[in-house]
DRENDO-1510 file (C-alpha; in Angstrom, 1 decimal, always signed):
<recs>
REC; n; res; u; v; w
REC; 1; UNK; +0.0; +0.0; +0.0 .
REC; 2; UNK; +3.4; +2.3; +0.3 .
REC; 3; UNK; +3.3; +3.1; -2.9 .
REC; 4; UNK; -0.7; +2.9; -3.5 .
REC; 5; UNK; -1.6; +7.1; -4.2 .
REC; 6; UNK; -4.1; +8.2; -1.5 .
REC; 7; UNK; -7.3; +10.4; -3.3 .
REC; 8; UNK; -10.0; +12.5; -1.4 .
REC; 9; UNK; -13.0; +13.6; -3.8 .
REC; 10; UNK; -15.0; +16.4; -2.9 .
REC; 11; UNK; -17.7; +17.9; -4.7 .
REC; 12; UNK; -21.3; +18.6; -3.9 .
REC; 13; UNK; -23.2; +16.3; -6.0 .
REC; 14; UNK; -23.4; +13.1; -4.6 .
REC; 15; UNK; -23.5; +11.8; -8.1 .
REC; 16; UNK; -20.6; +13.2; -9.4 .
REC; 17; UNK; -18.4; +11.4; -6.3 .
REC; 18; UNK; -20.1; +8.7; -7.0 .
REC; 19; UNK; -18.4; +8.2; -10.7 .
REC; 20; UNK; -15.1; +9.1; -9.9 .
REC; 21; UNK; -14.9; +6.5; -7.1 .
REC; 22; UNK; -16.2; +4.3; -9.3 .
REC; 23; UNK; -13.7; +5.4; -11.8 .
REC; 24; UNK; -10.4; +5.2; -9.6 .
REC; 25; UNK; -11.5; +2.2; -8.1 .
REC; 26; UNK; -10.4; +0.4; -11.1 .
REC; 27; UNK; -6.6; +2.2; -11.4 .
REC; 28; UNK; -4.7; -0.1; -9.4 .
REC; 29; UNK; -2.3; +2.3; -8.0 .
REC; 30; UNK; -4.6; +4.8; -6.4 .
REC; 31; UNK; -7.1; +4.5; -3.9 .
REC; 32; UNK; -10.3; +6.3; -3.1 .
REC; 33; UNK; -10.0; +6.9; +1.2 .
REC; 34; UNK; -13.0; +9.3; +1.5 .
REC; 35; UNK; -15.1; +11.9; +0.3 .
REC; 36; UNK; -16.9; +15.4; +1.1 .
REC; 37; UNK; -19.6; +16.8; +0.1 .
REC; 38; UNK; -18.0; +21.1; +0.2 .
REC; 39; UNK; -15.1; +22.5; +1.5 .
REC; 40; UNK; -15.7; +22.5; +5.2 .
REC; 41; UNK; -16.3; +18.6; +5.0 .
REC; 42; UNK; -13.4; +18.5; +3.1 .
REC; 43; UNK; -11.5; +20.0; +5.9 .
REC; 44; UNK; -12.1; +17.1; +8.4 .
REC; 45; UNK; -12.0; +14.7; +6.0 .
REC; 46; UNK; -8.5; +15.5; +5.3 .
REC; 47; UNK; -7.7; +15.4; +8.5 .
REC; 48; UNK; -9.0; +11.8; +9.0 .
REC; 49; UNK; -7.8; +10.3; +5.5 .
REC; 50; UNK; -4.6; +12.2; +5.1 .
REC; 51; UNK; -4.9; +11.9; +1.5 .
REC; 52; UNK; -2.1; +12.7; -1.1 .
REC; 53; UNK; -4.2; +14.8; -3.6 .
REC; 54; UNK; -7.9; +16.1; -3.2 .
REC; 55; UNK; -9.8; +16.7; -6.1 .
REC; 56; UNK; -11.7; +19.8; -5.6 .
REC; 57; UNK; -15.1; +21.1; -6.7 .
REC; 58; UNK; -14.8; +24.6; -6.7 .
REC; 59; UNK; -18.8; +25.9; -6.4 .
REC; 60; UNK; -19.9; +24.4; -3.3 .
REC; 61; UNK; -22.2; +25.2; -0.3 .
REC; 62; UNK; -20.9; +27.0; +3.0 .
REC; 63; UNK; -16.9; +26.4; +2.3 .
REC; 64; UNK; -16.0; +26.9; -1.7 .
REC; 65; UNK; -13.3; +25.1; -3.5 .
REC; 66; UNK; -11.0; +28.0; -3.1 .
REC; 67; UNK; -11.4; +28.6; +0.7 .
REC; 68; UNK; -10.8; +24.8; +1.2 .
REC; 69; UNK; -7.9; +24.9; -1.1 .
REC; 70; UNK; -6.2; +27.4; +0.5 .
REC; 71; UNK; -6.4; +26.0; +4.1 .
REC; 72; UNK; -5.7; +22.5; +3.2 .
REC; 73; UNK; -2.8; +23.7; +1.5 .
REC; 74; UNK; -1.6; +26.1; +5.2 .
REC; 75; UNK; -1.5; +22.7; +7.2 .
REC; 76; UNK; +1.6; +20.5; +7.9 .
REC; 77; UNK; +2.4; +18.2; +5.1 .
REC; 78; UNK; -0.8; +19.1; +2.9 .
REC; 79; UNK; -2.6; +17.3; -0.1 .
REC; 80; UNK; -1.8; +18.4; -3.4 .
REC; 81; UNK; -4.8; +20.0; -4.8 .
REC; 82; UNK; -6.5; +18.8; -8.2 .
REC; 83; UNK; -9.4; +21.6; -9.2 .
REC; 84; UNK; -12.7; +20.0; -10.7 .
REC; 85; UNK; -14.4; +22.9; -12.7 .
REC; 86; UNK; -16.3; +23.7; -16.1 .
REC; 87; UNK; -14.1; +25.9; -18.4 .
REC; 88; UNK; -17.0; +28.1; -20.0 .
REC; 89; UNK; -18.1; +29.4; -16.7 .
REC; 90; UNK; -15.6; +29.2; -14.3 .
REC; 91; UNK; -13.4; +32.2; -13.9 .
REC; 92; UNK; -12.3; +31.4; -10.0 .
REC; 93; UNK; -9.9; +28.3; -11.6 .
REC; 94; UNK; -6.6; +31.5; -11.6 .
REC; 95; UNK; -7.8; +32.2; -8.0 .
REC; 96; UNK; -7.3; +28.8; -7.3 .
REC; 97; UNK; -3.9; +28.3; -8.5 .
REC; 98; UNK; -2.7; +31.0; -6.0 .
REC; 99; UNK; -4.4; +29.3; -3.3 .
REC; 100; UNK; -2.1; +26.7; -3.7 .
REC; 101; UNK; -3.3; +24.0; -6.0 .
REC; 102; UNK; -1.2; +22.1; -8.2 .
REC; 103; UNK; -3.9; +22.2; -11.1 .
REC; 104; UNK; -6.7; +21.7; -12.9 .
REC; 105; UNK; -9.2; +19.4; -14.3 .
REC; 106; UNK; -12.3; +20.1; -16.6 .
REC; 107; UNK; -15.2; +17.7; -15.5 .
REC; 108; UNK; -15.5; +16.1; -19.0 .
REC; 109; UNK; -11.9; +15.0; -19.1 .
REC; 110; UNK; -11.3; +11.6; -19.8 .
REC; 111; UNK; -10.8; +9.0; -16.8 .
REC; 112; UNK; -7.2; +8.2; -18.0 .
REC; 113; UNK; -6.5; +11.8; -18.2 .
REC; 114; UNK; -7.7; +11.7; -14.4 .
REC; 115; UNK; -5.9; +8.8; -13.3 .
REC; 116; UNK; -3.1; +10.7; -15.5 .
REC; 117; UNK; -3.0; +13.6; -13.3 .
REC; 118; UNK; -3.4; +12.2; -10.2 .
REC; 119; UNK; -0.5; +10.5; -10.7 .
REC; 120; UNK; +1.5; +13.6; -11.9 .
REC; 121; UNK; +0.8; +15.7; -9.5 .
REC; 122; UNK; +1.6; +12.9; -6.1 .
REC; 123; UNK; +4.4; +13.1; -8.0 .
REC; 124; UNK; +5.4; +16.7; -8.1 .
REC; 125; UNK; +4.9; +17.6; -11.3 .
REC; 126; UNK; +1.8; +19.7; -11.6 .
REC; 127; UNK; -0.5; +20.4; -14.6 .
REC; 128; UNK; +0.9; +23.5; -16.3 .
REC; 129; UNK; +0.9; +22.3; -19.7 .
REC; 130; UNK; -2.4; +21.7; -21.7 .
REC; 131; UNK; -3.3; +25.1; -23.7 .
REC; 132; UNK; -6.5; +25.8; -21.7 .
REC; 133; UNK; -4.8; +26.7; -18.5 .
REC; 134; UNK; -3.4; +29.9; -20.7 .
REC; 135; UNK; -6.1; +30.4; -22.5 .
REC; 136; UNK; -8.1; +30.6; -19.0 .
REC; 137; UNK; -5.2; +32.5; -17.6 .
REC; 138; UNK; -5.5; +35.2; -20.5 .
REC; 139; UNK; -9.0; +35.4; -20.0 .
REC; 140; UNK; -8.6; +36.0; -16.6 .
REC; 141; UNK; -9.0; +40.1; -15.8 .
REC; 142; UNK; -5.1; +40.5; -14.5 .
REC; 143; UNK; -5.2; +42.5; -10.9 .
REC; 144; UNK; -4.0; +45.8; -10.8 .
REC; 145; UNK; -0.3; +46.6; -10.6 .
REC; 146; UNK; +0.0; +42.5; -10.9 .
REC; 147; UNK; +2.8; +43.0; -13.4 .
REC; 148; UNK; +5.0; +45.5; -11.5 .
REC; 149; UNK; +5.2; +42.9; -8.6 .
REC; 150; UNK; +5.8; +40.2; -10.6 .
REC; 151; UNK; +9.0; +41.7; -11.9 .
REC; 152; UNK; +10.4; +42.9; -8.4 .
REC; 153; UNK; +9.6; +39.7; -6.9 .
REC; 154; UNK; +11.5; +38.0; -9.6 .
REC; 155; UNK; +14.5; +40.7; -9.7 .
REC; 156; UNK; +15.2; +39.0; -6.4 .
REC; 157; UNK; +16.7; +35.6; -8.2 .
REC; 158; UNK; +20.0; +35.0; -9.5 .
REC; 159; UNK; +19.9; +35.2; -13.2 .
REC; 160; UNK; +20.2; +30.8; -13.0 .
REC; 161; UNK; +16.8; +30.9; -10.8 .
REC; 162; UNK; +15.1; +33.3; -12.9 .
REC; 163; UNK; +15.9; +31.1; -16.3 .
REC; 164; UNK; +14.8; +28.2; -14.0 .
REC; 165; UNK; +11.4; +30.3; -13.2 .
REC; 166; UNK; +10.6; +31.4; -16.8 .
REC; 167; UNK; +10.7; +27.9; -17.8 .
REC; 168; UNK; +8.5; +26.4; -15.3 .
REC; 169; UNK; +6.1; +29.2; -16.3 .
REC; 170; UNK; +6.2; +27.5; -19.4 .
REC; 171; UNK; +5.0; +24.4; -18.6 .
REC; 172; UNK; +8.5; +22.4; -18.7 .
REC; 173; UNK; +9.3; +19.7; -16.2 .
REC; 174; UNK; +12.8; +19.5; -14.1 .
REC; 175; UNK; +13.7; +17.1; -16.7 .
REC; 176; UNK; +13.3; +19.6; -19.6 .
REC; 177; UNK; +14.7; +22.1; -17.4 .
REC; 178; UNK; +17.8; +20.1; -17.1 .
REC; 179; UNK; +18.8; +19.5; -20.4 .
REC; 180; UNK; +17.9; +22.9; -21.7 .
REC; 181; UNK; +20.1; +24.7; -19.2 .
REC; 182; UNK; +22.7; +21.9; -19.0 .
REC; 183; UNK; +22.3; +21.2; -15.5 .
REC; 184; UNK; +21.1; +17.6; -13.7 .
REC; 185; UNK; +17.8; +17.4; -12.2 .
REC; 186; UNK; +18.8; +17.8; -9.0 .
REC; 187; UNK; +20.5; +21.1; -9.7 .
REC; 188; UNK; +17.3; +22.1; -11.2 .
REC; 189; UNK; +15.3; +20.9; -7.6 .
REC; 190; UNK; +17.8; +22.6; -5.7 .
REC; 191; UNK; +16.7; +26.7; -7.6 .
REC; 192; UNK; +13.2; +25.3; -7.1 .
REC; 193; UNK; +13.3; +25.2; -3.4 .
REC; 194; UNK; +15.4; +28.4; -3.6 .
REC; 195; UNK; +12.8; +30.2; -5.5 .
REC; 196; UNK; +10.0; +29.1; -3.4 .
REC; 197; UNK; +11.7; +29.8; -0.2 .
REC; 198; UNK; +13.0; +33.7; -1.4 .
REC; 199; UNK; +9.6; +34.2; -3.1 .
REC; 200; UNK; +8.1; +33.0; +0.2 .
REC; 201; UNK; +5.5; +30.8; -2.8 .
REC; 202; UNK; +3.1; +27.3; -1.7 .
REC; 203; UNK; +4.2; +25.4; -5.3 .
REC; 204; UNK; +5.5; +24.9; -8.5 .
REC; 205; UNK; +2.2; +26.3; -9.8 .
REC; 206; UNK; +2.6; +29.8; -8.0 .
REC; 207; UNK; +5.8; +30.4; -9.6 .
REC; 208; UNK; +4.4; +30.0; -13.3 .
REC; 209; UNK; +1.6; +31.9; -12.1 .
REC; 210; UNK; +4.5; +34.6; -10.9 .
REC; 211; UNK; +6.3; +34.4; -14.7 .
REC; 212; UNK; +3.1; +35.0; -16.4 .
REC; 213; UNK; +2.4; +38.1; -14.1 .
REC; 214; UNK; +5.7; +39.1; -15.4 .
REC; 215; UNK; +4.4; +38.3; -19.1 .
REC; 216; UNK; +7.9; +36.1; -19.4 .
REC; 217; UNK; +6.3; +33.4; -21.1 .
</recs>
């Protein structure tokens, strides 16, 4: 079971929980432990299942997706954070990046995709590539002065980390890091962790948010 990927689904139709579970159940290396029906449920839930990655509804009674994302995401050793949402008519999936999660997910997307993901991102490597996650990022209405901070927060990197940075923003994993900047992999771990500690950032995702604020990529 060490290796088996523990997955918390939370979302407010019953129905909806109901297929993924059915769903996972049949990927033999992850593991359905519990479910919530919003974000406050999700919460305790957490606490009891210590899951590796929550997918997360974002429109949901009392506690939202976003709320529950960011305070899963403040508590010792958190779940990585999958977002469940409807590209036409969710605009909250940026706001839900910053809060921490690793990704997201639109509810028609295949099972293997799913299972795909899961996997990805319990092991470190969030979703940053597919073209919808710009294209919602450019339809997104950027916050005022957004791009002015973006720059001075990345002025405070050494020209290796900000090359490092740039490409993350562009979707590229440590692997294509590493052999586009001629480093090993564990160089390229090594600026992450640098740029997340100086940047005082939750995640991988939060500094590609960061480059696109500072319309590097």
């Amino acid at each position: 079971m060490a290796d088996v990927i523990r997955v918390l689904l939370v979302d407010d139709d019953a129905l909806v929980r109901a297929g993924l579970a059915m769903m996972l159940d049949g990927v033999g290396d992850i593991a359905v432990v519990g479910e919530a029906g919003d974000g406050r449920e999700a919460l305790t839930a957490a606490d009891a299942h210590r899951p590796d990655v929550v997918l997360m509804d974002l429109q949901m009674p009392r506690v939202d997706g976003i709320a529950a994302t960011k305070r899963l995401r403040a508590k010792p050793d958190p779940p990585e954070v999958i977002v469940l949402t409807t590209f036409d008519t969710d605009e909250n999936v940026l706001h839900a990046l910053r809060a921490g999660a690793a990704g997201f997910l639109l509810k028609d997307t295949p099972p293997a995709r799913i299972a795909e993901a899961i996997a990805r991102v319990a092991a470190g490597d969030p979703i940053l590539s597919p073209a919808v996650t710009w294209r919602l990022m450019e339809r997104t209405v950027a916050q005022a002065g957004a791009y002015e901070r973006a720059r001075a927060a990345l002025a405070a990197l050494t020209p290796r980390e900000h090359e490092v940075a740039v490409a993350i923003g562009g979707g590229d994993t440590n692997a294509e890091i590493a052999a586009a900047l001629g480093m090993n992999v564990t160089t390229v771990k090594s600026h992450v962790s640098s740029i997340l500690t100086k940047l005082a950032l939750d995640n991988r995702t939060q500094i590609a948010l960061l480059a696109h604020d500072a319309d590097l990529v």
